[in-house]
ChimeraX commands (.cxc) that place a marker at each C-alpha (Angstrom):
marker #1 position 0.00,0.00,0.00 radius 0.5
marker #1 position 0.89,3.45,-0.66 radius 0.5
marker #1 position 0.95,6.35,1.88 radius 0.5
marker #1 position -1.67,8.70,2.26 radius 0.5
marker #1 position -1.40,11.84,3.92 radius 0.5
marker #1 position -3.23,12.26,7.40 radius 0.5
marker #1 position -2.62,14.30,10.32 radius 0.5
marker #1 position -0.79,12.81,13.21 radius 0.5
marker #1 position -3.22,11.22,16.00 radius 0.5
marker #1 position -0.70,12.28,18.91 radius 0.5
marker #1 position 0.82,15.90,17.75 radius 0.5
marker #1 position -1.84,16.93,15.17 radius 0.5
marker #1 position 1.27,17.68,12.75 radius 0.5
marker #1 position 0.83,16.43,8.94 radius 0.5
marker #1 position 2.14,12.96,8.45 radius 0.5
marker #1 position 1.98,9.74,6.01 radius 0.5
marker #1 position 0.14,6.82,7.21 radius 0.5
marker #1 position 0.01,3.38,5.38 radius 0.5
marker #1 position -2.16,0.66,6.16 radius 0.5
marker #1 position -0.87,-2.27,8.63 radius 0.5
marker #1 position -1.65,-5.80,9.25 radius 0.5
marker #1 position -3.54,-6.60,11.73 radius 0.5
marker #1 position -6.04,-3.88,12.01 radius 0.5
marker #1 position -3.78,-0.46,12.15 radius 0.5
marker #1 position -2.09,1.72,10.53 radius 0.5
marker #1 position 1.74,2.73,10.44 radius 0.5
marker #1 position 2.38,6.49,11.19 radius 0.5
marker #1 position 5.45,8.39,9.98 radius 0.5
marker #1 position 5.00,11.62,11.68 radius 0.5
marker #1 position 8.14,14.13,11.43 radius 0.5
marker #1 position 7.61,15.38,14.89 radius 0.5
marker #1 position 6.96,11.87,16.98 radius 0.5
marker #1 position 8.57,9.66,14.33 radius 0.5
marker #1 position 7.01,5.92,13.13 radius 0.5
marker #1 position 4.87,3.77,14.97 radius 0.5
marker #1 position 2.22,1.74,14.84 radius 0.5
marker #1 position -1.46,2.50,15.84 radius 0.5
marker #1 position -4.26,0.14,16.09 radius 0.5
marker #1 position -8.01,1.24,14.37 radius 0.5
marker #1 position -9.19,1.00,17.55 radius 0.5
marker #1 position -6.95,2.73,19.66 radius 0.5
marker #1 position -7.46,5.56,17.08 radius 0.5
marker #1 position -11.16,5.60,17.54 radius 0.5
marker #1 position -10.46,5.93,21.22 radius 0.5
marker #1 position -7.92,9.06,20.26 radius 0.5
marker #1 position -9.41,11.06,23.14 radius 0.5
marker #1 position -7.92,8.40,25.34 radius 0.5
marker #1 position -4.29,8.49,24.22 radius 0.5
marker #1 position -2.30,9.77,27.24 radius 0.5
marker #1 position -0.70,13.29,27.09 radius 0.5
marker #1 position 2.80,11.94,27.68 radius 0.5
marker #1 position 2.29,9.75,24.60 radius 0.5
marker #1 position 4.43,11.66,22.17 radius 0.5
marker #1 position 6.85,11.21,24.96 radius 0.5
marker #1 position 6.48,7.72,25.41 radius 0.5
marker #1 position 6.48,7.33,21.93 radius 0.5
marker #1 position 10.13,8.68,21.62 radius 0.5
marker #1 position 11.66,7.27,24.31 radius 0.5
marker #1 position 10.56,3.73,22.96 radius 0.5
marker #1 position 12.22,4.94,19.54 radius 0.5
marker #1 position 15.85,6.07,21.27 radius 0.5
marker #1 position 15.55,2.22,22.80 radius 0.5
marker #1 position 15.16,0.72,19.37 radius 0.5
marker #1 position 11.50,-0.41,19.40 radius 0.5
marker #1 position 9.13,0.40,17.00 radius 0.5
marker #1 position 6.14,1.54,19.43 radius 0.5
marker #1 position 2.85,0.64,19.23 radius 0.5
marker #1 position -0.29,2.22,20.07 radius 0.5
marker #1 position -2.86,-0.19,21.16 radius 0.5
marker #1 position -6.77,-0.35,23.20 radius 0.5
marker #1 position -6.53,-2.93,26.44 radius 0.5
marker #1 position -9.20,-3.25,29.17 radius 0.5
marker #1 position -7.82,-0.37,31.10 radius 0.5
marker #1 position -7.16,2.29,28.18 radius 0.5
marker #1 position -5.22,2.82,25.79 radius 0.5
marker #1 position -1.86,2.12,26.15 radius 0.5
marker #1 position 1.91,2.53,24.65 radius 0.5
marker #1 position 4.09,-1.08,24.51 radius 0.5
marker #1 position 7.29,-1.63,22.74 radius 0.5
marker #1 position 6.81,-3.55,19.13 radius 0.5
marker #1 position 9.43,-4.93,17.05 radius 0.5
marker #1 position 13.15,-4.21,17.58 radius 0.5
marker link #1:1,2 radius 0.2
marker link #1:2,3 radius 0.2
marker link #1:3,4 radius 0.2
marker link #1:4,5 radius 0.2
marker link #1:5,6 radius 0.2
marker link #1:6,7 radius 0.2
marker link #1:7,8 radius 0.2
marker link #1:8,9 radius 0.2
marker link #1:9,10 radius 0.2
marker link #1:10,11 radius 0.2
marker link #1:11,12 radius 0.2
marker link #1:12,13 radius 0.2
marker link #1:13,14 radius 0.2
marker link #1:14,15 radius 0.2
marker link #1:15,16 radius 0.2
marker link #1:16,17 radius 0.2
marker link #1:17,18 radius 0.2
marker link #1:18,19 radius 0.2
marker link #1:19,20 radius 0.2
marker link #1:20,21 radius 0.2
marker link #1:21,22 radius 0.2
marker link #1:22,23 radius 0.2
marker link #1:23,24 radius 0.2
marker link #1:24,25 radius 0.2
marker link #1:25,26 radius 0.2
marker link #1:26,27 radius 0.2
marker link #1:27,28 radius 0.2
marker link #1:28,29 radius 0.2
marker link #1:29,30 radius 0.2
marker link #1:30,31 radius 0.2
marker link #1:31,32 radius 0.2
marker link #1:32,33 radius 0.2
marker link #1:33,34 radius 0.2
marker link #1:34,35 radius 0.2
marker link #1:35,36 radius 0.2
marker link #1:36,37 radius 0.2
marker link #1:37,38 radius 0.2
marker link #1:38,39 radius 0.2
marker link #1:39,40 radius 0.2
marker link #1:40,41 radius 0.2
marker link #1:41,42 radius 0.2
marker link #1:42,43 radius 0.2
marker link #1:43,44 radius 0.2
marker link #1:44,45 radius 0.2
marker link #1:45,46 radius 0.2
marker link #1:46,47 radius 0.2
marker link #1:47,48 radius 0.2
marker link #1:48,49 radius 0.2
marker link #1:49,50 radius 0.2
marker link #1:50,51 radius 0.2
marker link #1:51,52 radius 0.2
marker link #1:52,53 radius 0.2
marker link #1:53,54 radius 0.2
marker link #1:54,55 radius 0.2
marker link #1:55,56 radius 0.2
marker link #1:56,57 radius 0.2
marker link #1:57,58 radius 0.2
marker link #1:58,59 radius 0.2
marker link #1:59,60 radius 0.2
marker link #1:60,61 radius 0.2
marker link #1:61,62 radius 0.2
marker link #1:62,63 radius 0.2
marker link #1:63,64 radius 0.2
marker link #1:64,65 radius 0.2
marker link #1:65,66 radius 0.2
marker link #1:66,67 radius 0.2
marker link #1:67,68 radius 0.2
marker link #1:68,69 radius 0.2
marker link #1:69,70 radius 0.2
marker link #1:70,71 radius 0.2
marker link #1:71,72 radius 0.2
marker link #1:72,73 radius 0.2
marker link #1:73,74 radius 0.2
marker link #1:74,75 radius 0.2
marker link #1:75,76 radius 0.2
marker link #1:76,77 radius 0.2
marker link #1:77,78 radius 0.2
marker link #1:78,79 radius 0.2
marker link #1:79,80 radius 0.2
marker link #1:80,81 radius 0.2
marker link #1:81,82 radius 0.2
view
């Protein structure tokens, strides 16, 4: 699949996104960098935790590719794929 442009779920800034297997989409925003986001963690965008962008980072600098995912207590911010 080919990138579309869409506006970054955690900053707002304009970003690519390209679909993802299973269920998400992969987010290359120029301000929070790539990572993965789940359709339904992006439904529940008013859920995503303020320090997200942060978390979001921090996973990067460690060498994970973070992912944005809905669990039974929220939404929450795990390490994916080194």
């Amino acid at each position: 699949m080919s990138p579309e442009p869409a506006n970054c779920p955690l900053c707002g800034a304009a970003a690519e996104r390209t679909r993802a297997a299973p269920r998400g989409y992969l987010y290359l925003c120029p301000a929070c960098g790539p990572y993965h986001i789940s359709r339904s963690a992006l439904a529940c965008r008013q859920d995503i935790p303020a320090s997200a962008r942060s978390d979001v980072r921090l996973l990067r600098a460690y060498g994970h590719q973070p992912q944005i995912e809905v669990c039974r207590d929220g939404v929450r911010i795990v390490p994916g794929r080194r």
